[in-house]
Rosetta silent file (secondary structure, phi, psi, omega in degrees, C-alpha in Angstrom):
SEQUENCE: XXXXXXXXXXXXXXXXXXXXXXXXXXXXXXXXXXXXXXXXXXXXXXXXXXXXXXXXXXXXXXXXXXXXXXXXXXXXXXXXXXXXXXXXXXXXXXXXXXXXXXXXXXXXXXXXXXXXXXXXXXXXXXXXXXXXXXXXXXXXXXXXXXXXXXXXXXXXXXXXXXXXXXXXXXXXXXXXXXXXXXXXXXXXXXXXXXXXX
SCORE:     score description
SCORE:     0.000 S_00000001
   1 L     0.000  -32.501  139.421   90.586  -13.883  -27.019 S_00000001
   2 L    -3.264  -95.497  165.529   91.021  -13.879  -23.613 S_00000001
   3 H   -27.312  -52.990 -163.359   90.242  -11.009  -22.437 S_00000001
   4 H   -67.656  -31.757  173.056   86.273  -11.397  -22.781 S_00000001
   5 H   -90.092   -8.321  159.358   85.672  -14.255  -20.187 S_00000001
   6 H   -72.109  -23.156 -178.438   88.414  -12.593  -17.646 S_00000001
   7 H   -60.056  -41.030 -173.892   86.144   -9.606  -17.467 S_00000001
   8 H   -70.214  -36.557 -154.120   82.899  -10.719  -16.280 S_00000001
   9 H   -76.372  -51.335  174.127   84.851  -12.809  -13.613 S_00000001
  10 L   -70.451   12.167  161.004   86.680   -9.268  -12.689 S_00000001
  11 L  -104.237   17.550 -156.487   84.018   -7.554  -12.491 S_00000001
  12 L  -104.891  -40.367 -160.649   82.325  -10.199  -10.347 S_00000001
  13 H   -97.026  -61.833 -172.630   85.166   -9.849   -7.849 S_00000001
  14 H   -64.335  -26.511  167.679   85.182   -6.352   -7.668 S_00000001
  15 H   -73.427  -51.462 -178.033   81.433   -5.890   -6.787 S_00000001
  16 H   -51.200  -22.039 -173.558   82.005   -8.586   -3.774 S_00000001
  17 H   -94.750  -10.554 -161.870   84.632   -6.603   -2.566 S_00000001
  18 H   -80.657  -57.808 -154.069   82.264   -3.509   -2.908 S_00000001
  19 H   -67.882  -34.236 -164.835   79.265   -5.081   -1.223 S_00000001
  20 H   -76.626  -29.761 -177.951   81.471   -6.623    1.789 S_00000001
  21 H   -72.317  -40.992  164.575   83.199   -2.892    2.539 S_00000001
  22 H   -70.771  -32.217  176.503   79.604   -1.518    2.714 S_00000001
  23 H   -87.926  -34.220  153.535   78.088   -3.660    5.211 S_00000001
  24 H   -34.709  -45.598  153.324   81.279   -3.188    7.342 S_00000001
  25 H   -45.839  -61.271  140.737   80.727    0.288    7.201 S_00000001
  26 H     9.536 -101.715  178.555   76.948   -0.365    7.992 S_00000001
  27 L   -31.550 -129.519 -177.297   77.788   -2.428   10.960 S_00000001
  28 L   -12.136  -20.162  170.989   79.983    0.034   12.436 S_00000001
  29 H  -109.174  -12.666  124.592   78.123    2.926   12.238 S_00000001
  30 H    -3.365  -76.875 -157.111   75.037    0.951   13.813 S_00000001
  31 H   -76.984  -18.726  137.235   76.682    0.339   16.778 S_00000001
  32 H   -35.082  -56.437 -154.405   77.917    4.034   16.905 S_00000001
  33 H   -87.851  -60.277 -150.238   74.120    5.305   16.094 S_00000001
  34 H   -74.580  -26.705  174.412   72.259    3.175   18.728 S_00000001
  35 H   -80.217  -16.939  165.862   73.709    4.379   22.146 S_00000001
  36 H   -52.795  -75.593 -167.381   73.353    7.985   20.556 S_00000001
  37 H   -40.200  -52.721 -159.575   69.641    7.218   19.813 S_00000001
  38 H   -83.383   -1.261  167.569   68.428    5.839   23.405 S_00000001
  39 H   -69.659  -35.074  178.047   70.526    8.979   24.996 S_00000001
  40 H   -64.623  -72.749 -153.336   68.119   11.008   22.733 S_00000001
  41 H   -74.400    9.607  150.567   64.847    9.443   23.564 S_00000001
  42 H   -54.749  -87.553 -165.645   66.296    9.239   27.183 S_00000001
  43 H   -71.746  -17.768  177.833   66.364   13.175   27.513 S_00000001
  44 H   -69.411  -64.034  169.616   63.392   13.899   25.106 S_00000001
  45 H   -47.679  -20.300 -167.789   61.302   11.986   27.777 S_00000001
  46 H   -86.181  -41.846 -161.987   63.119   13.564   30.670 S_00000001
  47 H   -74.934   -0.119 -166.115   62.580   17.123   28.764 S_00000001
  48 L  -100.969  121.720 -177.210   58.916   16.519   27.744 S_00000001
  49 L   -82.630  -17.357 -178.649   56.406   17.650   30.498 S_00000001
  50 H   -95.335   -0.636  167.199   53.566   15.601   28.858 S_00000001
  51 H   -37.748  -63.337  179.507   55.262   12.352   29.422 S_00000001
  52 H   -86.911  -34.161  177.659   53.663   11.315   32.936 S_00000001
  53 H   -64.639  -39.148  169.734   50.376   12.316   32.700 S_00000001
  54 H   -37.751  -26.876 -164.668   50.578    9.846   29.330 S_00000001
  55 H   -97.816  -22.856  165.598   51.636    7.463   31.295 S_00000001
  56 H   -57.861  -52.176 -166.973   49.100    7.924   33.982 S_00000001
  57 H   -97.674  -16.171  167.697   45.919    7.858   31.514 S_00000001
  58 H   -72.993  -33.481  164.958   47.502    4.502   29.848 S_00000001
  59 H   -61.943  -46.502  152.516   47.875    2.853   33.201 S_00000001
  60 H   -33.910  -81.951 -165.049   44.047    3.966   33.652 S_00000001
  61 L   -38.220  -23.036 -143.535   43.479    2.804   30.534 S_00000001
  62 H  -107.481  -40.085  178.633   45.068   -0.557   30.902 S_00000001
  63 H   -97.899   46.436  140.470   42.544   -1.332   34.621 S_00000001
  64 H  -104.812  -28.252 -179.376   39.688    0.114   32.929 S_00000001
  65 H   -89.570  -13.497  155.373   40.230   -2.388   30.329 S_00000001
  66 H   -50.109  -59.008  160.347   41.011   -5.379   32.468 S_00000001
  67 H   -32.460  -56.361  169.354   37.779   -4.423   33.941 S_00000001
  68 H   -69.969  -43.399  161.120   35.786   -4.579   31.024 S_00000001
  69 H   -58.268  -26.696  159.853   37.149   -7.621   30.058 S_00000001
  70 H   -89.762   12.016 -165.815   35.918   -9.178   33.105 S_00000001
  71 H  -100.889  -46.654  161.090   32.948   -8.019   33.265 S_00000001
  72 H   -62.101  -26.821  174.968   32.550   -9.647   29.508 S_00000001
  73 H   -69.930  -58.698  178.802   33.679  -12.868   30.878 S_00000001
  74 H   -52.736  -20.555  175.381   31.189  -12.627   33.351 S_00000001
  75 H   -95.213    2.187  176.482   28.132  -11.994   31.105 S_00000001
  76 H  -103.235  -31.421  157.799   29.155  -14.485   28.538 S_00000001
  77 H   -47.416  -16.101  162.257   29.405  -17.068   31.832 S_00000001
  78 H   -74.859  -47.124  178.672   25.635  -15.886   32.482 S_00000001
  79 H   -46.576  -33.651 -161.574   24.345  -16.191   28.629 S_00000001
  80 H   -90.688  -43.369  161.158   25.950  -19.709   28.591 S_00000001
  81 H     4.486  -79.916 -175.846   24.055  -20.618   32.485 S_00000001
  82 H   -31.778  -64.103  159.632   21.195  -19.820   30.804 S_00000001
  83 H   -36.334  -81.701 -169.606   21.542  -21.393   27.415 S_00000001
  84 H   -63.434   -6.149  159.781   21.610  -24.562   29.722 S_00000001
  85 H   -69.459  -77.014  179.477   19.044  -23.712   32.264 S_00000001
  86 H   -19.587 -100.201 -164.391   16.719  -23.263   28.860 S_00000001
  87 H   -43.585  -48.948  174.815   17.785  -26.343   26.996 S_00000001
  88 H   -80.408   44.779  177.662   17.760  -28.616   30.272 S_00000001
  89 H  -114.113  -67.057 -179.237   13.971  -27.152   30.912 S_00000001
  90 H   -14.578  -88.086  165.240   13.550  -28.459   27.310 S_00000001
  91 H   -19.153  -53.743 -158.528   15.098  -31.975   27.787 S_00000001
  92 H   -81.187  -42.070 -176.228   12.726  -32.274   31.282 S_00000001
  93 H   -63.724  -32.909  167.179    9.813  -31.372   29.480 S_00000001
  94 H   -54.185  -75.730  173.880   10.562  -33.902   26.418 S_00000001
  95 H   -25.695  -67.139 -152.225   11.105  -36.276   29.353 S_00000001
  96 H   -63.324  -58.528 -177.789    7.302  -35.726   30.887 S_00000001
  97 H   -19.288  -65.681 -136.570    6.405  -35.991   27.196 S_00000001
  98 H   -94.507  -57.149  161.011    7.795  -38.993   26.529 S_00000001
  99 H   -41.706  -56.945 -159.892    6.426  -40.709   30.433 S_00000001
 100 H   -51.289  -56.336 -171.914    3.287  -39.261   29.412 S_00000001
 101 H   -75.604  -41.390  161.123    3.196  -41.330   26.469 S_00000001
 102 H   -79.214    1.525  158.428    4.215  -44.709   27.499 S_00000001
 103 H   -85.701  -30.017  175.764    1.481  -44.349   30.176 S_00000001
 104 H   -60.136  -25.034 -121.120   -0.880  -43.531   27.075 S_00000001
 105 H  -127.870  -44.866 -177.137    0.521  -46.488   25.260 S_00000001
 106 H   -67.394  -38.805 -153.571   -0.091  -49.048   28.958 S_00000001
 107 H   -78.905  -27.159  167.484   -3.584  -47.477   29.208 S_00000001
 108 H   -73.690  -56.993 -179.986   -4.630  -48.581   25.433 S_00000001
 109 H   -33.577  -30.691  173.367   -2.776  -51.899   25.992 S_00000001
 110 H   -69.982  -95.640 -166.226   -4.630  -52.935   28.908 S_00000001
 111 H   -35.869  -52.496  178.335   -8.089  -53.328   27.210 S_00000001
 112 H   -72.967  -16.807  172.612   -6.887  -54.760   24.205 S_00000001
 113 H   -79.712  -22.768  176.449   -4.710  -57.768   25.779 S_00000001
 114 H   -68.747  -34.513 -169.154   -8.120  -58.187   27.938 S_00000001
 115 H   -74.362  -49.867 -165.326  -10.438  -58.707   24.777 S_00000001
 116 H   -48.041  -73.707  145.218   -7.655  -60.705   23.344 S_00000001
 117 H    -0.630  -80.457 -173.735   -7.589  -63.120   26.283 S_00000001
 118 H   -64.124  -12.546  153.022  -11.452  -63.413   26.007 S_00000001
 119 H   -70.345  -51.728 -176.962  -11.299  -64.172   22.400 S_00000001
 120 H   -42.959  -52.099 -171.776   -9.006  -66.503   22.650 S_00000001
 121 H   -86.135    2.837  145.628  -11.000  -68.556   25.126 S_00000001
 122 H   -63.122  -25.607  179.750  -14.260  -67.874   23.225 S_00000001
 123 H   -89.977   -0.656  170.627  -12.395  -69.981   19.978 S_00000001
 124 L   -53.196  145.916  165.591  -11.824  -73.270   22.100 S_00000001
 125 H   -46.340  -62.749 -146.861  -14.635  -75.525   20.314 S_00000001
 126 H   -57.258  -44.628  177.185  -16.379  -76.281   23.391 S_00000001
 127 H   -35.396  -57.615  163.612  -17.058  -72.508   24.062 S_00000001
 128 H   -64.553   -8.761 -176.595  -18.282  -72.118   20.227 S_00000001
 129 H  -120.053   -8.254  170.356  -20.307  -74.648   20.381 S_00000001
 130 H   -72.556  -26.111 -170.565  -22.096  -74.114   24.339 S_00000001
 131 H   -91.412  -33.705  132.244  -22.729  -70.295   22.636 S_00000001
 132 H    -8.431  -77.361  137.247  -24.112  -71.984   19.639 S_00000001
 133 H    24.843 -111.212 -169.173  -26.309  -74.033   21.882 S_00000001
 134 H   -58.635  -21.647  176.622  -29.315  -71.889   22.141 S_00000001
 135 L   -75.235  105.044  165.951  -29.165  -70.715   18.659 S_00000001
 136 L   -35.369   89.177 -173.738  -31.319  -72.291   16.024 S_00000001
 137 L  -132.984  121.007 -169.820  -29.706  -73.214   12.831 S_00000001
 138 L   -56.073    6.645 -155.966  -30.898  -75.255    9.778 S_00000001
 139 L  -168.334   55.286  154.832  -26.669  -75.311    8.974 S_00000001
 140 H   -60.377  -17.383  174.011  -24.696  -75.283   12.282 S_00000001
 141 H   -65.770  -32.463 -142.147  -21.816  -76.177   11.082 S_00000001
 142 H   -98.494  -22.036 -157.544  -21.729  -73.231    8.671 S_00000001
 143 H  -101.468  -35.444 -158.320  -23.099  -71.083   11.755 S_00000001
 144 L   -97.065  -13.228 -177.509  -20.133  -72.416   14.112 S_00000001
 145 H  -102.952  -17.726  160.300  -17.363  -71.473   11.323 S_00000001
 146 H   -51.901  -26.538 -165.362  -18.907  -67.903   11.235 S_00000001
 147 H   -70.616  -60.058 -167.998  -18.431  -67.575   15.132 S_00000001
 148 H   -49.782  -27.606 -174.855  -14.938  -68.773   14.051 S_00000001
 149 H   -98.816  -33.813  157.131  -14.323  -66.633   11.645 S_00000001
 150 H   -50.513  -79.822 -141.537  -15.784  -63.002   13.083 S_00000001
 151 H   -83.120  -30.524  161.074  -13.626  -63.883   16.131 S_00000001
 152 H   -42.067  -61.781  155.897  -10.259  -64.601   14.209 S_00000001
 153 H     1.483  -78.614  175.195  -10.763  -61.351   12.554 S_00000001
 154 H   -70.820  -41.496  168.869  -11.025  -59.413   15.339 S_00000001
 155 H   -60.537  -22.844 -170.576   -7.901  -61.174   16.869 S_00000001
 156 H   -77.117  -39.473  177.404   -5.571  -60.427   14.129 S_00000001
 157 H   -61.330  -26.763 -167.315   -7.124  -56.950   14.182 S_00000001
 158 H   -82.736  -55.452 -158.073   -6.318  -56.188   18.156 S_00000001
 159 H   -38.087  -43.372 -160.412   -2.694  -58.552   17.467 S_00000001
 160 H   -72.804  -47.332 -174.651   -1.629  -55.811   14.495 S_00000001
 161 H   -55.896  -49.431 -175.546   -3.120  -53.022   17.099 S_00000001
 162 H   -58.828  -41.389 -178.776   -1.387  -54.657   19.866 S_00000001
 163 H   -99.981   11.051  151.124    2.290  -54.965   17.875 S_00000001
 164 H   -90.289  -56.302  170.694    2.189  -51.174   16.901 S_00000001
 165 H   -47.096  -13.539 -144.498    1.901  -50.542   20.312 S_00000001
 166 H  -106.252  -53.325   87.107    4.534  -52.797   21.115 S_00000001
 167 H    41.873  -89.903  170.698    6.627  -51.073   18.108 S_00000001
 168 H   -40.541  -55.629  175.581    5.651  -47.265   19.734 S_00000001
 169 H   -54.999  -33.654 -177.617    6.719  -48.392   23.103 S_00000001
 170 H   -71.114  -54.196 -161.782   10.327  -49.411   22.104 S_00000001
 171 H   -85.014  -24.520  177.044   10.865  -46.310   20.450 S_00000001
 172 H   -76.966  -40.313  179.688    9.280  -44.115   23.100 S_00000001
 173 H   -72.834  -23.671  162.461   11.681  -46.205   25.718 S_00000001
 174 H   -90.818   -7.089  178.172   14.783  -45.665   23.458 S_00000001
 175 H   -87.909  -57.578 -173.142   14.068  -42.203   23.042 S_00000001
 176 H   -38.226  -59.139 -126.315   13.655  -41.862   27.345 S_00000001
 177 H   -94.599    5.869  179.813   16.830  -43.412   27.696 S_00000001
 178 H  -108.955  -55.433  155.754   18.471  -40.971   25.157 S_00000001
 179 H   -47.811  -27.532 -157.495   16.744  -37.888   27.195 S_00000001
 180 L   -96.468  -23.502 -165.291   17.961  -38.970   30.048 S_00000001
 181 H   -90.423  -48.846 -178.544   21.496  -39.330   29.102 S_00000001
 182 H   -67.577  -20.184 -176.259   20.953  -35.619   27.557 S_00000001
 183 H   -84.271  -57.724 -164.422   19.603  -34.014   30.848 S_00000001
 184 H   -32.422  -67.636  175.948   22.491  -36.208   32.420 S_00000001
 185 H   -40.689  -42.646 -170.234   24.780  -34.308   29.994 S_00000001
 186 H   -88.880  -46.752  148.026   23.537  -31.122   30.507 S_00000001
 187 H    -8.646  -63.367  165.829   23.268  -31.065   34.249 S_00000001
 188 H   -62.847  -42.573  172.109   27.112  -31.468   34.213 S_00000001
 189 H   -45.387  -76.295  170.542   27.532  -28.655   31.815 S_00000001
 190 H    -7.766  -69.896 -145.158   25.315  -26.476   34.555 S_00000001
 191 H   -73.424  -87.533  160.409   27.333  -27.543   37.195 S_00000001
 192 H   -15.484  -32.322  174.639   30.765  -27.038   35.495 S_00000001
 193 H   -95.829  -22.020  167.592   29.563  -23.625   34.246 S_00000001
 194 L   -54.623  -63.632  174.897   28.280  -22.500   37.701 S_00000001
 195 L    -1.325  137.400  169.573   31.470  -23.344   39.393 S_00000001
 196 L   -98.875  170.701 -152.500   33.345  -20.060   40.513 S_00000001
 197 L  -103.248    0.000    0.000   36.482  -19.276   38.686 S_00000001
């Protein structure tokens, strides 16, 4: 009854003693095998006549490719120059743009804050009623709230004109100030990529 569970355990035991006697064995003949090997590949190099010129065209090989690698560094430091000459040529032009426009934006503005000014001092009474004056009307009253009413008109129309402009200008002036930070930006980038290495 016995017997069947001592077996597995003595066969259990007997492979561990198997496995540990082979990598001792292993191990020792490693360290036997490896000063053999580098005496071989020692004299195989000494006895091989093609040896130095290999060594010769690898060493070549090795400054031709240093070379080329710097040569790549240097053209991807031109490509990137460039990129950033380009884009801050962009930016400055955006810039002009953008000047360009709030001088477009002063030069409408001017004329319409002038009429606006003279309406306004055309809708004082006394004004409406001295330009009234020479004009004949069976209904003056009805003639003096027309004056009144044509020139309101027209103010609310330049006021609406006037607070787009006003509206355009902000946003053209927050826009500047956003180019300007981007040329700012890019400038350094220039500089920092010019720099020699």
């Amino acid at each position: 009854m016995r017997l069947p569970i001592l077996l597995p355990t003595i066969v259990s035991a007997a492979l561990i003693a198997m496995a540990h006697q082979a990598s001792t064995t292993n191990s020792s003949n490693n360290t036997t095998e490896t000063p053999m090997k580098k005496t071989a590949v020692g004299s195989a190099s000494q006895n091989c006549p093609d040896v130095e010129p290999l060594r010769k065209q690898v060493a070549q090989l090795n400054g031709e490719l240093t070379r080329v690698k710097r040569r790549v560094a240097e053209l991807e430091k031109d490509r990137l120059v460039t990129t950033l000459q380009e884009q801050l040529e962009k930016e400055e032009q955006r810039g002009e743009a953008l000047q360009q426009h709030l001088f477009d934006i002063s030069e409408k503005e001017g004329p319409l804050a002038t009429r606006m000014d003279q309406i306004n001092q055309q809708l004082s009474p006394e004004v409406i009623e001295r330009t009234m004056a020479g004009v004949g009307s069976v209904h003056p009253e009805q003639a003096r709230e027309e004056v009144r009413k044509r020139l309101t008109n027209e103010k609310a129309r330049i006021q609406s004109q006037l607070d787009l402009l006003k509206q355009d200008q902000r946003r053209t002036q927050a826009s500047l100030a956003t180019n300007d930070l981007a040329i700012q930006r890019l400038k350094q980038k220039l500089s920092e990529a010019q720099r020699p290495q």
